[in-house]
C-alpha positions in Angstrom: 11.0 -46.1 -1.4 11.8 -42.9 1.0 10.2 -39.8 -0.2 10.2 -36.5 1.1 7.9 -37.3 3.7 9.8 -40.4 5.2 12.3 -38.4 5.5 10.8 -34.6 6.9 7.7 -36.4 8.3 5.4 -33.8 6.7 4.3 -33.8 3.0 5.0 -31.4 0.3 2.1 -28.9 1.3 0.3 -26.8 -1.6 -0.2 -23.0 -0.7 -1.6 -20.0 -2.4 0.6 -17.7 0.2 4.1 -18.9 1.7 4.0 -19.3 5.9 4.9 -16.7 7.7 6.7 -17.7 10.6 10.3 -19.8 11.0 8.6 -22.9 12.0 8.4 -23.8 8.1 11.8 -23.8 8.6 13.5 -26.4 6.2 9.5 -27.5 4.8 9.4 -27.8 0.9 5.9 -26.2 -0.2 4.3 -25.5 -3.8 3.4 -22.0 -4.5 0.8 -22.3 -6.5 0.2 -18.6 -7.4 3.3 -18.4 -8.0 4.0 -21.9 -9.7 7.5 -22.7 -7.9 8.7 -24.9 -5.4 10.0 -23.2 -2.0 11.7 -23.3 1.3 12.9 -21.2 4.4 16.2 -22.3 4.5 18.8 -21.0 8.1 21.3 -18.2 7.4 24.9 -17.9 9.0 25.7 -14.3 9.1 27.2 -11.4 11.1 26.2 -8.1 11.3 26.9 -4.3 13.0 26.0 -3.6 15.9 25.9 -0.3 18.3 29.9 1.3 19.2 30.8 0.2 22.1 30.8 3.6 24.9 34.5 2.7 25.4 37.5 1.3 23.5 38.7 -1.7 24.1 40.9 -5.0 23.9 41.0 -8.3 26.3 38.2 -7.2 27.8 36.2 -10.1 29.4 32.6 -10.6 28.4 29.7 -12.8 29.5 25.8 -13.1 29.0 23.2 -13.5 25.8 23.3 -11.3 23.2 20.4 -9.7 24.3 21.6 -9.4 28.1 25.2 -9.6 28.1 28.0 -7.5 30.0 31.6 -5.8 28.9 33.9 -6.1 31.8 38.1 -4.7 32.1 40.0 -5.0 29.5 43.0 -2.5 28.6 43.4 0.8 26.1 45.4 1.7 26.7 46.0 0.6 30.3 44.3 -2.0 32.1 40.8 -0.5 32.8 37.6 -1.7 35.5 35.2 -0.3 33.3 31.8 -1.9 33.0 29.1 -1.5 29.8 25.9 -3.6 29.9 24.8 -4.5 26.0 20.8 -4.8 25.6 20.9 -6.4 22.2 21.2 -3.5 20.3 23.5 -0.9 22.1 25.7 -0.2 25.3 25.3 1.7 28.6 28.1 1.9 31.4 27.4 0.5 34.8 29.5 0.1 37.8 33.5 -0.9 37.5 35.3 -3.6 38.5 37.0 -3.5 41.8 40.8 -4.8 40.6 40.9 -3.3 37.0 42.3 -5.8 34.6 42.8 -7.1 31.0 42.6 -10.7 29.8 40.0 -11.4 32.7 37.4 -14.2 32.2 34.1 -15.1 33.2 30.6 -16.4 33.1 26.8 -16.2 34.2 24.6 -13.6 33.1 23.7 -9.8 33.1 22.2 -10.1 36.7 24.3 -12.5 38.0 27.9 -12.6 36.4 31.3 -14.0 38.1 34.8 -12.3 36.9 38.4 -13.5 37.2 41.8 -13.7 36.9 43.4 -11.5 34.3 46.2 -9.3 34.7 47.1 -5.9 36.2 49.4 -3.7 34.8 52.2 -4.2 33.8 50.9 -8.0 33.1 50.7 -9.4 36.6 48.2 -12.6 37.1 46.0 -11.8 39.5 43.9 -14.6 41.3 40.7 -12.1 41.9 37.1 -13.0 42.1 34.3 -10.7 41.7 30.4 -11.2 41.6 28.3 -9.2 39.9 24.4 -8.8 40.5 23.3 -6.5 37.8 24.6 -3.4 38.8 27.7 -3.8 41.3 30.7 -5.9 41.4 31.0 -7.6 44.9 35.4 -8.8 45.8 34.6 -12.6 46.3 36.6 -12.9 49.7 38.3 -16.5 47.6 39.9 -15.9 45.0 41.7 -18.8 42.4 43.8 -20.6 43.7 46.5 -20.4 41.1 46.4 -17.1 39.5 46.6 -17.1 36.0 45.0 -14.7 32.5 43.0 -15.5 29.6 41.7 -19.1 31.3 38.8 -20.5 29.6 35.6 -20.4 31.4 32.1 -22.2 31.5 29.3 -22.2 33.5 27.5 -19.7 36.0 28.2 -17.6 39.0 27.4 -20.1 41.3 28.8 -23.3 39.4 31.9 -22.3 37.5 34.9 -23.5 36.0 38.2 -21.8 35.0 40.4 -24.0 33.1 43.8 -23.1 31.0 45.7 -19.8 31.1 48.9 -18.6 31.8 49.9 -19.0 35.2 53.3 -17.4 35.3 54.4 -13.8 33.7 56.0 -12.6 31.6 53.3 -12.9 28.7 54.2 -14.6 26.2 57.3 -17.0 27.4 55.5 -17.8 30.7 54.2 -20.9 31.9 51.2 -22.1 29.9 49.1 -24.5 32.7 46.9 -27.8 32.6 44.8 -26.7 36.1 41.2 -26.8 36.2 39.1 -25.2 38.9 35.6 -25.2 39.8 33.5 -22.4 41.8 30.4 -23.1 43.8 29.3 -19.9 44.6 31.6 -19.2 47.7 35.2 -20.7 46.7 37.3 -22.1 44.2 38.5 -26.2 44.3 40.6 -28.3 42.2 39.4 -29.8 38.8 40.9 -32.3 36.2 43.7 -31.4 34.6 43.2 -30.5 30.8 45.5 -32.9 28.2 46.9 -29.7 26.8 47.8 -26.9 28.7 46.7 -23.9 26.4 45.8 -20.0 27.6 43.1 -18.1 25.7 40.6 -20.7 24.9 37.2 -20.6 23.9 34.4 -21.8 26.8 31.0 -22.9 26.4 28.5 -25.1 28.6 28.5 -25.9 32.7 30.6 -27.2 34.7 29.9 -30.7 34.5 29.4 -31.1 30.9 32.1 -28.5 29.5 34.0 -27.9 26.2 37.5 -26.1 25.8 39.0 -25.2 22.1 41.2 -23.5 20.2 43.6 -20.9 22.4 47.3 -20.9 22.4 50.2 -23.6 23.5 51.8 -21.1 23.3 51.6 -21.6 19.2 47.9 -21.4 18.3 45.8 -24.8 18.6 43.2 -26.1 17.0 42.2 -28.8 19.8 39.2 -29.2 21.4 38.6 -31.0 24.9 35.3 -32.1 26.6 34.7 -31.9 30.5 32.5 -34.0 32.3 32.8 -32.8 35.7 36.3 -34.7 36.6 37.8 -35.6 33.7 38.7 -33.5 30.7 38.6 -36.0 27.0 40.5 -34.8 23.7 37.2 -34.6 20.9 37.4 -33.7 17.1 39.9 -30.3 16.6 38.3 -27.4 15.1 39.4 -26.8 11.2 41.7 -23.9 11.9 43.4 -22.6 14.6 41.9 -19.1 15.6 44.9 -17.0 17.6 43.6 -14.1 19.5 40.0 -15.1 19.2 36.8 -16.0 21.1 34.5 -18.7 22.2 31.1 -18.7 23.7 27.9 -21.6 23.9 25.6 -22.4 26.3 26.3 -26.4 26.8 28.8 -28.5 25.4 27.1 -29.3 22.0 26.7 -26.5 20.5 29.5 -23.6 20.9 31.1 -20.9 18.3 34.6 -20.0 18.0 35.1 -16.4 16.4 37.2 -13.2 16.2 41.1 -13.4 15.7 42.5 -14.3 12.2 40.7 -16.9 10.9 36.7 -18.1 10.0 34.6 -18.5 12.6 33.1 -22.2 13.4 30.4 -24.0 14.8 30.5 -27.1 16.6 27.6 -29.4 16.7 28.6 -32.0 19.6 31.0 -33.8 17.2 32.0 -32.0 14.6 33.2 -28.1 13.8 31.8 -26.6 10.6 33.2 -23.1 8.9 30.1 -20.6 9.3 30.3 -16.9 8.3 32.8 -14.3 9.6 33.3 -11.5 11.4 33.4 -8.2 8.7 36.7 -7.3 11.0 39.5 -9.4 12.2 40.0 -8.6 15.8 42.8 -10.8 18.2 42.0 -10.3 21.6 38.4 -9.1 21.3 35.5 -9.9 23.4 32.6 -11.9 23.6 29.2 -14.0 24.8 26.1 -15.3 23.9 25.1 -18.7 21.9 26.5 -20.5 19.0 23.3 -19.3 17.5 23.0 -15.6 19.2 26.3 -14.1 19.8 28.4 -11.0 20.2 31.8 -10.2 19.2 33.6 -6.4 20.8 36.3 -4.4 20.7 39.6 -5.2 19.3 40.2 -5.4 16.0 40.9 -1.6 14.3 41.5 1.7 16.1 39.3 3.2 18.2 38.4 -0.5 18.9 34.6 0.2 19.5 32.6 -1.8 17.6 30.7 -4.5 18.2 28.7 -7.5 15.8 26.1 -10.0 16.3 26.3 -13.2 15.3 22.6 -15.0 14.4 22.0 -18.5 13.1 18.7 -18.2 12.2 15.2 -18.8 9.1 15.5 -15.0 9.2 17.0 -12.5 7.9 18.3 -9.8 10.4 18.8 -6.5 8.9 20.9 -4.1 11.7 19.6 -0.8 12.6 21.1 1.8 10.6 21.5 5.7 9.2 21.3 5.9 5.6 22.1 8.9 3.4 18.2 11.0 2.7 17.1 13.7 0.1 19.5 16.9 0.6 17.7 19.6 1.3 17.3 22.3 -1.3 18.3 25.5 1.7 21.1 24.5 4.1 20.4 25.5 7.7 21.7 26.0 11.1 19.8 26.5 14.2 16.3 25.6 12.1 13.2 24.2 13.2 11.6 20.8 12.8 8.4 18.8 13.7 7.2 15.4 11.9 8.4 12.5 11.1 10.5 10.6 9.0 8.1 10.1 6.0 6.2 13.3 6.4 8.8 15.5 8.2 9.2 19.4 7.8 12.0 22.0 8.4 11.4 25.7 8.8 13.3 28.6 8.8 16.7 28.8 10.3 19.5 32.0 10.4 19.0 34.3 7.6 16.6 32.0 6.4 12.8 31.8 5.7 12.0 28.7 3.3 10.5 26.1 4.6 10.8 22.5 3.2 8.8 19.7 3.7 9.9 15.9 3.4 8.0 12.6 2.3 10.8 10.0 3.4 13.1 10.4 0.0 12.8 14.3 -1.4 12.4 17.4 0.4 9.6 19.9 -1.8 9.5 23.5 -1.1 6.4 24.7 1.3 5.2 27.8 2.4 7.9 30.8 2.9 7.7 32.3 6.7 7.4 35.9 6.6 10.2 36.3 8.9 13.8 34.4 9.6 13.2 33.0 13.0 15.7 30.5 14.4 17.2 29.3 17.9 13.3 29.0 18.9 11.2 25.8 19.8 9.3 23.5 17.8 7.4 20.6 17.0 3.9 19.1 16.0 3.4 17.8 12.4 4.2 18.6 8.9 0.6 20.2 8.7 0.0 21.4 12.1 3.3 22.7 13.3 4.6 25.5 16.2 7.5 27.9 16.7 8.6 30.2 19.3 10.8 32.5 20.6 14.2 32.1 19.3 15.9 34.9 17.3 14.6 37.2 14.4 17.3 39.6 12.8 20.1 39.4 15.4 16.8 40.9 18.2 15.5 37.8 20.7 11.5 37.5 20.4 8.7 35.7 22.1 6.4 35.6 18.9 4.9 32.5 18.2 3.9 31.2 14.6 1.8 28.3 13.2 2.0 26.3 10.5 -0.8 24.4 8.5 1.0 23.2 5.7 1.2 25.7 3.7 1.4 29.0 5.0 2.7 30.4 8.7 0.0 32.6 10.6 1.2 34.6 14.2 -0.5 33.2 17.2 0.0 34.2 21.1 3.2 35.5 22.3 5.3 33.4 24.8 5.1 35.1 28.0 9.2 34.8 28.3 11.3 36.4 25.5 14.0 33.7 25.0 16.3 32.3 22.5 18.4 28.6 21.8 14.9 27.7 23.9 13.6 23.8 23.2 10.3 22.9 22.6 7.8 19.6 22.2 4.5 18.6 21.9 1.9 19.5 19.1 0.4 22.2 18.1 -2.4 22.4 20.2 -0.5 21.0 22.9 3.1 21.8 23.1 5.6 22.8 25.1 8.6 25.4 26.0 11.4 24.8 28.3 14.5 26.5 29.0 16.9 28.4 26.5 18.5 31.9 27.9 15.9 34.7 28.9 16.2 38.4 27.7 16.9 41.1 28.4 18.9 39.7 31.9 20.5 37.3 29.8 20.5 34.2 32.4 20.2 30.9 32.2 16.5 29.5 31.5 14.7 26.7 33.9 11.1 28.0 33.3 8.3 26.0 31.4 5.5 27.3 29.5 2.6 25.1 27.9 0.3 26.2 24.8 -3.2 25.2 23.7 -2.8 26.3 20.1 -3.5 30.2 20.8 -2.2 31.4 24.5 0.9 30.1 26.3 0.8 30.3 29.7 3.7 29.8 32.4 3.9 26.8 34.5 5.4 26.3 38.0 7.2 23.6 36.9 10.5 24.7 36.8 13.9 22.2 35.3 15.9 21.2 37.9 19.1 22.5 36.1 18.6 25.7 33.7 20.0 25.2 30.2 20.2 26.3 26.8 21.6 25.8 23.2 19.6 22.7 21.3 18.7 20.7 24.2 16.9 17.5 22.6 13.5 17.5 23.8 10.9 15.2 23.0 7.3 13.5 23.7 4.3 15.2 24.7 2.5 17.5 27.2 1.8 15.0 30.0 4.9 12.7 29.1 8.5 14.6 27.7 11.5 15.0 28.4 14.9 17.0 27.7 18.8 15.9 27.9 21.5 17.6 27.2 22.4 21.8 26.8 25.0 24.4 28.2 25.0 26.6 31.2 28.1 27.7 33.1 29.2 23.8 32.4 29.3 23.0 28.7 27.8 20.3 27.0 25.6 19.0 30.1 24.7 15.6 30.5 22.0 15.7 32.2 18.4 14.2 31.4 14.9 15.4 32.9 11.5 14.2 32.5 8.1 15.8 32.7 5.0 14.3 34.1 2.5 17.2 33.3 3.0 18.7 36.5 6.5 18.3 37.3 10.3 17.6 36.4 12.2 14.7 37.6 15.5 13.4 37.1 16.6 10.8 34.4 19.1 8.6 33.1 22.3 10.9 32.2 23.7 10.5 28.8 26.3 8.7 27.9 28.3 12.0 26.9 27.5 15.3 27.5 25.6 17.0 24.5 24.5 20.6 23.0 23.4 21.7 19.4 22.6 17.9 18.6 19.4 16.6 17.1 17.0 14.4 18.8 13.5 13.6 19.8 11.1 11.1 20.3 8.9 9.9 23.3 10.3 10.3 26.8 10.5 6.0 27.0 11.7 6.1 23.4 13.9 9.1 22.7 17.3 9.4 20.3 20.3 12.1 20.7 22.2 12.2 17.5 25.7 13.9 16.7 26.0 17.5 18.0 28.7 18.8 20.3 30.7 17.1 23.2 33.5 17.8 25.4 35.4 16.0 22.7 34.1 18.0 20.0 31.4 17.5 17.1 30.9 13.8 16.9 28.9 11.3 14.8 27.6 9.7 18.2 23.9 8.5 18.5 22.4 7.2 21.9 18.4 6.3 22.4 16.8 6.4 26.1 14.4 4.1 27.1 13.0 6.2 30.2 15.8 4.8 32.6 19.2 4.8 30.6 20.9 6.0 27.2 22.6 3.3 25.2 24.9 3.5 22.3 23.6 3.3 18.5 24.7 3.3 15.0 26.5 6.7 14.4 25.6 9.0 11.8 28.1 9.8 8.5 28.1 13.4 8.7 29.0 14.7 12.3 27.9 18.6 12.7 26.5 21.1 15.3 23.1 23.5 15.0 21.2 20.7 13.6 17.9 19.4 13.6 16.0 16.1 14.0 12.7 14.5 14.4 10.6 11.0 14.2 10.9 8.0 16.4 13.7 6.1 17.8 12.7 3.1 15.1 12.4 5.5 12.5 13.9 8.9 12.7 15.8 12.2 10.9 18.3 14.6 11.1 18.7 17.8 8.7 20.9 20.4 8.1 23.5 22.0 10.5 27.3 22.9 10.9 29.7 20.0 9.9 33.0 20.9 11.6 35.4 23.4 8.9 32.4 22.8 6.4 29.4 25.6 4.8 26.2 25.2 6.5 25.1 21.6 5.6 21.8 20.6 3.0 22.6 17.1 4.1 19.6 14.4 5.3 20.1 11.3 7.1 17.5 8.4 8.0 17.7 6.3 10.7 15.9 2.9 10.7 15.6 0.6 13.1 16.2 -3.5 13.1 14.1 -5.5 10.6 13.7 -8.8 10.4 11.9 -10.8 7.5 12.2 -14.8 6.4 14.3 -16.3 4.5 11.9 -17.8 1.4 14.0 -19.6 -1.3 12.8 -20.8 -4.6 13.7 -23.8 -5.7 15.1 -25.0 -8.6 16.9 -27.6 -10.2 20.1 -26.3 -11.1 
């Protein structure tokens, strides 16, 4: 008789605790504390990711999900632009050489290969590029029939381009059969497909290859394996998919998503309807695994955002801001130290409350004996700093502490400044930049405190700046980005060492009056002003580079933050044509958990 385990080749275990790691995957156990059958059973889903930097459409895209690359694409004109995706958020490298839409590719992050497409106003273009991580290289070869939307498999040194339309005008041009293969240097002839079709999905090498879905011109559902000569028609996928996407890693197991219609997975012999995409997008982009992928652009106006596909035991819950406890005093230009479960606001223009928070409700704490606001702050809900800034319309350089519950006067910066930044604790903390009275002029100068006396450092920023810079980290380790001086809305990101300032990654717009914080290898910039105005942006730095992340709801200027990248706050401020603003939001980061299933018999 088969029995469970003939068939799993385990038998049914007995447990007091479930396991706690995927390899249980598809195991049946009794829970015997809590008298049930169970199982970790694989989910299909797809879930938001990080905006995009840049809209887009028929942009190319190749890579994992956790390494993958953004490359062309038009919106409205063809553009060369470049964003590298990091598995959870974009960052713009260099562009393309030719800038084109409905380009194609393959390889990875460090070593990608990019062609065809078509240059405005829809001319194929035969051109090659190589990229190496951080440049795009003009292969001297390009294909030798020049063609858009091909579909393509493989790596930069052993690559295939197959399909496409070889002759403009789009879409009552010629639709070609003509494969080519690329070893590194130049293009060759392949096998002809058995259907000449443009926009197909790719997945695999080039010598064992699949080809599927893509357009006839009408919209196919047939699916074609490669084997390094000769191109063989295999079972068609359930619905044709116009305007989508395809993307695998070998020739059994690809994913065809985006455009109108559900997403599928093929297995090596058959395709299977798995979850889709929240947004229907025609002519999005893509990469990854039929198990790990990511789907971009397209779809709705501004065409930024992004999904990831997973195929996985667990259950993948995306990074996030979610709607906190309003506080009970709006605010602009307040202070903040804390975090996200024990976080504190204090003060602000006209105002003296403070408010501390305990990750769901804000709770009054003790009142400040003076309105001071514009000033710099940190440390922790119970050992907390402010200085300088601005009490009643007159700059100061008084300093006050907070223990958590009443504010005491400590040493007097040395600079009388206001919209100054500060980080640190109390004990240890920091002062840098803002605009120095009475001269009025532009602030580089840093100052350090030991919980009594601040004293003035020759560390100096290597660009002065004021208004909100986001500041974070410690002592020996911070950083700033961000500010105004003669230029608005600066871009710029430094880091400091302890001893000096140093250049770092700029940000991927440039930012005053936001909220931010963190370490200086794990810092966040949320909303505040651009040169486009207020936005809902958010961007986290790894000590390197910014990269996109889930916006906030509320966009609004003169606000406040403070936390962790993973876990982390923003309070108060100026929403654009809106009152002063009591409004909290959370941010938390990527979770992931297993999915257990009881079992039972209906």
């Amino acid at each position: 008789m088969t029995n469970y385990k003939n068939i799993f080749g385990k038998p049914v275990k007995f447990l007091a605790t479930d396991p706690d790691n995927a390899e249980a995957e598809g195991q049946i156990w009794y829970n015997s504390t809590a008298g049930t059958f169970k199982s970790i059973v694989a989910l299909e889903a797809w879930s938001s990711s990080a905006n995009k930097t840049d809209p887009v459409q028929w942009a190319g895209g190749l890579g994992s999900q956790t390494a993958g690359l953004s490359y062309g694409g038009e919106q409205p004109a063809s553009q060369n632009l470049t964003e590298e995706y990091n598995g959870s958020g974009w960052s713009s490298s260099s562009n393309l050489n030719t800038g084109r839409n409905r380009v194609r590719g393959c390889g990875s992050q460090t070593a990608g290969l990019a062609f065809g497409g078509a240059t405005p106003p829809l001319t194929n273009t035969d051109a090659t590029e190589l990229y190496d991580g951080s440049t795009w290289t003009s292969n001297p070869t390009g294909l030798s029939s020049a063609r858009f939307t091909p579909g393509a498999a493989g790596t930069q040194t052993s690559a295939l381009a197959f399909g496409g339309y070889g002759v403009a005008p789009f879409p009552s041009g010629s639709v070609v059969t003509s494969t080519e293969e690329f070893n590194g240097t130049s293009w060759t002839a392949g096998g002809a497909l058995n259907t000449a079709r443009s926009n197909m999905g790719g997945a695999g090498t080039q010598t064992a290859a699949l080809g599927f879905a893509g357009d006839e011109p009408a919209a196919s559902t047939k699916t074609e394996a490669y084997d390094g000569s000769t191109w063989t028609n295999v079972n068609a996928l359930n619905s044709t998919n116009p305007g989508g996407y395809g993307c695998g890693t070998s020739q059994t197991a690809a994913l065809s998503f985006g455009g109108t219609n559900p997403a599928e997975i093929w297995d090596g012999t058959n395709w299977a309807v798995t979850a889709s995409m929240a947004t229907a997008r025609p002519s999005l982009g893509g990469f990854g695994s039929s198990s790990a992928a990511v789907g971009f652009g397209a779809g709705s106006s501004p065409f930024t955002s992004t999904e990831e596909f997973n195929k996985s035991a667990t259950v993948i819950t995306g990074a996030a801001w979610s709607s906190g406890g309003n506080m009970s005093t709006a605010r602009i230009q307040h202070e903040r130290a804390g975090t996200q479960t024990a976080g504190l606001v204090a003060m602000g223009n006209a105002v003296t409350a403070t408010e501390e928070y305990n990750g769901s409700a804000w709770t009054s704490g003790g009142t400040a004996p003076e309105a001071q606001y514009s000033g710099a702050s940190d440390g922790t809900q119970t050992a907390a700093f402010v200085a300088g800034g601005i009490i009643a319309n007159v700059d100061t350089n008084k300093t006050k502490l907070y223990n958590g519950s009443s504010w005491t006067s400590s040493g007097n910066l040395n600079l009388t400044r206001r919209y100054t930044s500060g980080f640190g604790t109390q004990t240890s903390g920091i002062c840098v930049g803002g605009v120095e009275v009475p001269a009025y002029t532009y602030s580089n100068s840093t100052e350090s405190f030991d919980g009594s006396t601040w004293t003035t450092l020759p560390a100096t920023l290597g660009t002065a700046r004021y208004a909100y810079n986001v500041a974070g980290g410690t002592q020996t380790a911070g950083f700033i980005a961000g500010g105004n001086n003669v230029t608005p809305n600066l871009d710029l990101t430094e880091e400091y060492n302890g001893s000096i300032w140093t250049s770092g990654g700029a940000t991927i717009t440039g930012s005053s009056r936001a909220a931010g914080g963190g370490s200086q290898t794990a810092g966040f910039l949320a909303t505040g002003n651009s040169p486009a105005g207020i936005t809902t942006n958010t961007s986290n730095y790894n000590g390197t580079i910014w990269v996109t992340a889930p916006s906030v709801a509320t966009a609004r200027g003169w606000v406040a933050g403070t936390g962790t990248q993973a876990a982390a706050i923003i309070f108060g401020g100026e929403p654009p044509a809106s009152p002063n603003s009591t409004t909290t939001e959370e941010f938390n980061g990527e979770t992931t958990a297993l999915n257990l299933k009881t079992l039972t018999t209906s």
